[in-house]
N, C-alpha and C positions, 0 to 999 in steps of 0.2 A: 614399222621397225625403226628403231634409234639409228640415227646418223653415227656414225662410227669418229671418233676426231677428226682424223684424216679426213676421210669426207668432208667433215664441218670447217676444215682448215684450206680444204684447196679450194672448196664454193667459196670460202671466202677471200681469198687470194684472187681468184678470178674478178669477183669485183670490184677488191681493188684497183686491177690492173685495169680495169675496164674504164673505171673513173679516173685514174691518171692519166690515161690515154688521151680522155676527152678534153684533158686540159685547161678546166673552166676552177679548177680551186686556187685559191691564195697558195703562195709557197709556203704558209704556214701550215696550213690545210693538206698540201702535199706531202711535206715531212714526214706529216701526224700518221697518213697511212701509210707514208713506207715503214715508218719503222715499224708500223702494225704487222705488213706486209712482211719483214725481215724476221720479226718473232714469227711470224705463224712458218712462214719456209724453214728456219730454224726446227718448229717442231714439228711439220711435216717430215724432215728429213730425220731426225731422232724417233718417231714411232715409224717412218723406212727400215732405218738399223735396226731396232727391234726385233722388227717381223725378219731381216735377213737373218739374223743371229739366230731365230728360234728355227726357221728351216733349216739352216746348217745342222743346227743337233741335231733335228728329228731326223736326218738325213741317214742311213744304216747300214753297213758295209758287210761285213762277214759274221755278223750279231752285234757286234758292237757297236758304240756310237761313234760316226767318224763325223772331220767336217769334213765339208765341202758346197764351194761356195752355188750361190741360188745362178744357175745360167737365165738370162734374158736374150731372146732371140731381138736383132734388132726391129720386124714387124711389132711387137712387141713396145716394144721401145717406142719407136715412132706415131704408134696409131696406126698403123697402117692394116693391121688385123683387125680392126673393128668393123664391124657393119655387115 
């Protein structure tokens, strides 16, 4: 199955951070991946919005369409419901 953006955006945000951390690039070399790093968060966090917005519509009250926002439990949140 195809990697979904997101997906494809946060592996690669992960290795980003994983290679600055190590601290062995030029500062030019560093730049170059953050601001790779600040565009992919950037559209990590706009295909986020997305998917909130479109559970909010689907969301259904007394037949109609109402919003209301996506609740995130903070296990959730944390990681801490995994495993």
């Amino acid at each position: 199955m195809k990697k979904s953006k997101f997906e494809a955006s946060l592996k690669r945000l992960e290795e980003i951070v994983g290679t600055l951390e190590d601290g062995n690039l030029s500062i030019e070399e560093s730049l170059k991946l953050f601001e790779e790093g600040v565009r992919l968060s950037r559209l990590s966090n706009k295909i986020l919005d997305d998917a909130e917005r479109r559970v909010e519509i689907l969301v259904k009250g007394d037949g109609s369409l109402t919003r209301e926002p996506f609740a995130v439990d903070d296990s959730t949140r944390t990681g801490e419901g995994e495993g």
